[in-house]
C-alpha positions in Angstrom: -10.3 0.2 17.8 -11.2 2.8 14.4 -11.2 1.2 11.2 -10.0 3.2 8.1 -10.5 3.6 4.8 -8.3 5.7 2.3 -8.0 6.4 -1.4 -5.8 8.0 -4.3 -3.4 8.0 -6.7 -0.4 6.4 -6.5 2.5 8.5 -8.3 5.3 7.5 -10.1 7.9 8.4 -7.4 6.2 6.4 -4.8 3.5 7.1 -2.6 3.5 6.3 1.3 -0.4 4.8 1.7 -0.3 3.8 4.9 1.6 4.7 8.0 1.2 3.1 11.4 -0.1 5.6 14.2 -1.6 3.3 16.6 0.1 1.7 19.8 0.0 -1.1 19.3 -0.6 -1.4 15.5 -2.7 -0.4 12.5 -3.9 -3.4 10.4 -4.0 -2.8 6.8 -6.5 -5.8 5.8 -7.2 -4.6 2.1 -5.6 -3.2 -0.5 -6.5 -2.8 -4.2 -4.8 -1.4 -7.3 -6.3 -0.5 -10.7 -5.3 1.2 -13.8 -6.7 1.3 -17.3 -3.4 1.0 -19.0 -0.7 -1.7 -18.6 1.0 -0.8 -15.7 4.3 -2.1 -13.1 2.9 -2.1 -9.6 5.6 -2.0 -6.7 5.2 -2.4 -2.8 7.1 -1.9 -0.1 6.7 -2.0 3.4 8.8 0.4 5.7 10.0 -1.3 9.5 11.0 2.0 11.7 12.8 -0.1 14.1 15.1 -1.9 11.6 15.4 1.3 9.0 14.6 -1.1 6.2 12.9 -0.7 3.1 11.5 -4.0 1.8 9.9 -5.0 -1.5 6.9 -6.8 -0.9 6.0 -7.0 -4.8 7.0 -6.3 -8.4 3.7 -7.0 -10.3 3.6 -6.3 -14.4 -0.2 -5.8 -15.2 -2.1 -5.7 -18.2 -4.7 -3.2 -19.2 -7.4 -2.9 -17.1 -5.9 -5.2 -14.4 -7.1 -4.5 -10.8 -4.7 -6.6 -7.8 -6.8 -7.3 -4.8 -4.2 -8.0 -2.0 -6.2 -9.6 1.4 -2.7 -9.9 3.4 -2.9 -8.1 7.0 -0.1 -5.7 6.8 0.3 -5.6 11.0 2.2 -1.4 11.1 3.5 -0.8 14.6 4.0 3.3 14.9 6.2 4.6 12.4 6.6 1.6 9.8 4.4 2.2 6.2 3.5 0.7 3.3 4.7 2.8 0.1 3.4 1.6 -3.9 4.8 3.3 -7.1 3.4 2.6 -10.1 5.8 3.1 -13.7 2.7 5.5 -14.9 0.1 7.8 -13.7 -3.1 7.0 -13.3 -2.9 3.9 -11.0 -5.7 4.3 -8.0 -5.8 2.8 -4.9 -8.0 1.9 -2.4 -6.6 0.8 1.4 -9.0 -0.4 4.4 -7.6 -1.6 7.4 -8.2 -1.2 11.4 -6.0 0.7 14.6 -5.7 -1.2 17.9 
């Protein structure tokens, strides 16, 4: 078992943050968003075995909102979580374990 941290920017067109590479899963356990303007936060969560692309969330924030999401996100291999935000300068922060 590794635990991970990651963190950047999440763009406009969507950026994958986490993809699961473990057999048997990767357990995103926290994620946090944050941006100094008002912003529209949306994630989705990716399932390789189904091809789907599901909306998890469609948050509108105000200035100087920061989301802390505490839902385990259990990725087997290939499935991944993806945010956009409707402006730049939304930064996020992701920790989670492999199994």
């Amino acid at each position: 078992m590794s635990i991970f941290t990651k963190q950047g920017e999440v763009s406009t067109t969507g950026t994958v943050i986490h993809v699961g590479q473990s057999i048997p899963v990767s357990t995103v356990l926290t994620l946090r968003f944050f941006n100094a303007s008002a912003y529209v936060l949306t994630l989705q969560r990716y399932s390789r075995k189904s091809n789907t692309l599901l909306t998890i969330y469609e948050l509108t924030l105000s200035a100087g909102d920061q989301i802390v999401d505490t839902t385990p996100y259990i990725l087997e291999t290939g499935d991944y979580l993806k945010a956009t935000s409707d402006i730049v300068g939304t930064n996020y922060f992701i920790e989670g374990q492999d199994s």
